[in-house]
MARMI-917143 format. One record per residue (C-alpha): residue number from 1; residue in three letters; x, y, z. Coordinates in pm, 1 decimal, decimal comma. Last residue first. Layout:
<pts>
k / r / u / v / w
NUM / Ala / X / Y / Z
...
</pts>
This chain:
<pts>
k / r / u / v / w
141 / Unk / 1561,8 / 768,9 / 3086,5
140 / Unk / 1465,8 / 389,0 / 3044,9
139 / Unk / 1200,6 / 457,7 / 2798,6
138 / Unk / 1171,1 / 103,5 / 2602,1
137 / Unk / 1233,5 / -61,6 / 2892,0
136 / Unk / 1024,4 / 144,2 / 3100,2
135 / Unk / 726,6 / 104,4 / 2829,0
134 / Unk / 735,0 / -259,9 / 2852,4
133 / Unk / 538,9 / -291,9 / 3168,6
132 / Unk / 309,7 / -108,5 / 3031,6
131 / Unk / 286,4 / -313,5 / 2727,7
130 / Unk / 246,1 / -611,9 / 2881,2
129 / Unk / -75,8 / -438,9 / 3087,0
128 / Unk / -210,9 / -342,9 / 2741,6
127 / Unk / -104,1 / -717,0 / 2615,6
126 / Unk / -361,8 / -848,8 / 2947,3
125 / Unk / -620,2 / -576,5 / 2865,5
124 / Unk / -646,8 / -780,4 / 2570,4
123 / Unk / -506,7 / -673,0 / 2198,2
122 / Unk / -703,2 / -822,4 / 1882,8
121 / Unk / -498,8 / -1019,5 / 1645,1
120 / Unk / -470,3 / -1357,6 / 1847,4
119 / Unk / -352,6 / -1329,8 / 2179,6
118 / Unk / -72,8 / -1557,2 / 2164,2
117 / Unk / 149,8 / -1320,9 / 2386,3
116 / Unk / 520,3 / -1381,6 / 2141,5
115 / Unk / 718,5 / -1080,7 / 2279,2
114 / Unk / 1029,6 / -998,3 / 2099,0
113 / Unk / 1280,4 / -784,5 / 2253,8
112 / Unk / 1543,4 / -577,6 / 2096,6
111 / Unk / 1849,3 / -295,5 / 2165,5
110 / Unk / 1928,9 / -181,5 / 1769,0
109 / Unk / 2352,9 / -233,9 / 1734,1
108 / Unk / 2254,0 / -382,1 / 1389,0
107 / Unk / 2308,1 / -741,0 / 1483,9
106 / Unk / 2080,6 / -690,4 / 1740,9
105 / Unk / 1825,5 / -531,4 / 1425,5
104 / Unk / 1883,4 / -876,8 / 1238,8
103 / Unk / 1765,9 / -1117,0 / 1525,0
102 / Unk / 1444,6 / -877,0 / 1588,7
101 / Unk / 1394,0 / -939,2 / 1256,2
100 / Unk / 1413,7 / -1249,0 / 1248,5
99 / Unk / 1195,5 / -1300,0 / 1544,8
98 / Unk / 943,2 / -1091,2 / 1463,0
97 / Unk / 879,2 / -1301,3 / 1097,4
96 / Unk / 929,6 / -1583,6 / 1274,6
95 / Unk / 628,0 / -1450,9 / 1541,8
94 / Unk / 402,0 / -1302,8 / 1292,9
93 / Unk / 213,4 / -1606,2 / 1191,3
92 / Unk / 165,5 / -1731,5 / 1518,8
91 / Unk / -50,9 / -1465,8 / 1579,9
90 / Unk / -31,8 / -1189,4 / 1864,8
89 / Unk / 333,6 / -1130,9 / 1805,8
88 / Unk / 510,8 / -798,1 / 1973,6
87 / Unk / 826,9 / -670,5 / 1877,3
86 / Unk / 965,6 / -407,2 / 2079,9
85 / Unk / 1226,3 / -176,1 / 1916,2
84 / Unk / 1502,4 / -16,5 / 2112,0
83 / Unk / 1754,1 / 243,9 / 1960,4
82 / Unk / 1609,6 / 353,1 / 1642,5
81 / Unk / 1774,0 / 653,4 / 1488,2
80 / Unk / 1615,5 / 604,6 / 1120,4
79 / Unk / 2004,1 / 477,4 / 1047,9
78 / Unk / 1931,0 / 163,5 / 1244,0
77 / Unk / 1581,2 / 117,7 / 1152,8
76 / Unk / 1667,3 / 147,7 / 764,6
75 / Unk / 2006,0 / -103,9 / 843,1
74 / Unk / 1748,7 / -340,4 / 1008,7
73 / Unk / 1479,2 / -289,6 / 675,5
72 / Unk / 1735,3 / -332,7 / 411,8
71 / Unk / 1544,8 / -630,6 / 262,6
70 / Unk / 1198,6 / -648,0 / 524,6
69 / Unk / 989,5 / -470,2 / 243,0
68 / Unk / 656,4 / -613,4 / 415,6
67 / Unk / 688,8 / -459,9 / 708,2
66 / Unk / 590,8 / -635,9 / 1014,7
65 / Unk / 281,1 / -591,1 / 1192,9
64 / Unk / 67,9 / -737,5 / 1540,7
63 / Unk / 236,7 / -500,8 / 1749,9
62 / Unk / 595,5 / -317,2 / 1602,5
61 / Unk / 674,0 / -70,9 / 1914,0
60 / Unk / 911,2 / 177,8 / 1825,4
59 / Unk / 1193,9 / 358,8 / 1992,4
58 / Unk / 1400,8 / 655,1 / 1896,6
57 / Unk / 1146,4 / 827,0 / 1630,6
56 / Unk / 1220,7 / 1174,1 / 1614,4
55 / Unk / 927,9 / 1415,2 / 1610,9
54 / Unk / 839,9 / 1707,8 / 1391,6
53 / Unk / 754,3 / 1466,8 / 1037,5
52 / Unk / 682,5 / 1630,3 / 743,0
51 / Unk / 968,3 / 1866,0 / 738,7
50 / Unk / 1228,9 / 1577,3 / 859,8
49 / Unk / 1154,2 / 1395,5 / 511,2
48 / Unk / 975,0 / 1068,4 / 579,2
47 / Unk / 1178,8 / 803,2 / 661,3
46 / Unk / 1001,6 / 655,0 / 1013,3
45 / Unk / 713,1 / 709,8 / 798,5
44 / Unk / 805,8 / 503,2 / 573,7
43 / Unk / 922,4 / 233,9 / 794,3
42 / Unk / 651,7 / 234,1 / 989,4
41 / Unk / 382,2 / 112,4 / 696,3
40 / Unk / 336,2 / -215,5 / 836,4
39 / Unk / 335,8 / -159,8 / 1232,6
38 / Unk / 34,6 / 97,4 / 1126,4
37 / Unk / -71,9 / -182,5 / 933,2
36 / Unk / -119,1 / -402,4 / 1200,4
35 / Unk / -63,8 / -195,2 / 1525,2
34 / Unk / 264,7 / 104,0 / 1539,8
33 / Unk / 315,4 / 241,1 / 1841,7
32 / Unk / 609,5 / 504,1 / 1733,1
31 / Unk / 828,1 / 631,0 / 2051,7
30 / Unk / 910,5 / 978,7 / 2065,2
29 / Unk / 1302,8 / 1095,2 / 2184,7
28 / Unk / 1383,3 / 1429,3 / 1976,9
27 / Unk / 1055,8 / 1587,7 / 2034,8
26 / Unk / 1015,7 / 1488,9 / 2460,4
25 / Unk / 704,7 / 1612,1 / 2472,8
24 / Unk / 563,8 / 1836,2 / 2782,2
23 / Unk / 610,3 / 2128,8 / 2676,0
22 / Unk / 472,8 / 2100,0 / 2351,3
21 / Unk / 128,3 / 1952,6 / 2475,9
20 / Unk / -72,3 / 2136,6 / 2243,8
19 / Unk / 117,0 / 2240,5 / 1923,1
18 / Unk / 272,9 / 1907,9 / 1995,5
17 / Unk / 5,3 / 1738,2 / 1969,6
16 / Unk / -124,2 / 1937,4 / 1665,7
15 / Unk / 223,5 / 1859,2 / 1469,9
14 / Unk / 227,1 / 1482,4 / 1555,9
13 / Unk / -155,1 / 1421,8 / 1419,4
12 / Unk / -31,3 / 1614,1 / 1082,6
11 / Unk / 317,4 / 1416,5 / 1096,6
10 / Unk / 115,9 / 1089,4 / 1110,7
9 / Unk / -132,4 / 1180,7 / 846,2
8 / Unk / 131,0 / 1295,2 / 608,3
7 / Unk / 296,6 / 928,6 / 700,3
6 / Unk / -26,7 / 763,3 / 642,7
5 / Unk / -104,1 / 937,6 / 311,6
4 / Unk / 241,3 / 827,5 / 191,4
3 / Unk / 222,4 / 483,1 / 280,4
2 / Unk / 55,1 / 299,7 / -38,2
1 / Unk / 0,0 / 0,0 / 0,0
</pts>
């Protein structure tokens, strides 16, 4: 699919957050969340020109999504600025697909976890609870 309309939309949603919480974002530190295709399309907007997007990317969360242009796609993350990515599998059908990557982006110097929840393709209050537990590793500082 196409992923420029998502990345436009992505830098649109960043600038009016930060036009209202400013002061309170950290703009050269975000972490992109990225669900099914949202996980998909990341890597495009994690290379968008710096005018369309106002935040830096140094952590992602991948749930339920991989990219499906995966040739490159460490050395992308890696020079995107990525420093910790978590991987999240809901379906068994993502989880080699997380793994390998999350293989390749060690090798890449990118700080990694894969999480394989079985939880199907809908997130339970159980993953939300995962995942708040895995937002101080992502966001040690």
């Amino acid at each position: 699919p196409d992923a420029a309309p998502s990345a436009r939309l992505v830098g649109d949603v960043m600038d009016a957050a930060l036009m209202r919480f400013g002061p309170y974002l950290a703009k050269d530190d975000a972490t992109y969340f990225g669900y099914s295709q949202g996980a998909m399309l990341a890597p495009s907007i994690w290379t968008a020109p710096a005018a369309n997007q106002p935040l830096h990317f140094s952590s992602a969360v991948l749930l339920e999504g991989l990219p499906a242009q995966v040739a490159g796609l460490p050395q992308k993350m890696h020079s995107a600025g990525l420093r910790r990515v978590l991987l999240v599998s809901g379906q068994g059908g993502w989880a080699g697909g997380h793994a390998s990557l999350a293989a390749a982006l060690r090798t890449q110097g990118v700080d990694t976890k894969h999480l394989a929840l079985a939880f199907g393709h809908v997130p339970t209050v159980a993953v939300v609870d995962v995942l708040a537990h895995e937002s101080a590793w992502l966001r040690p500082n």
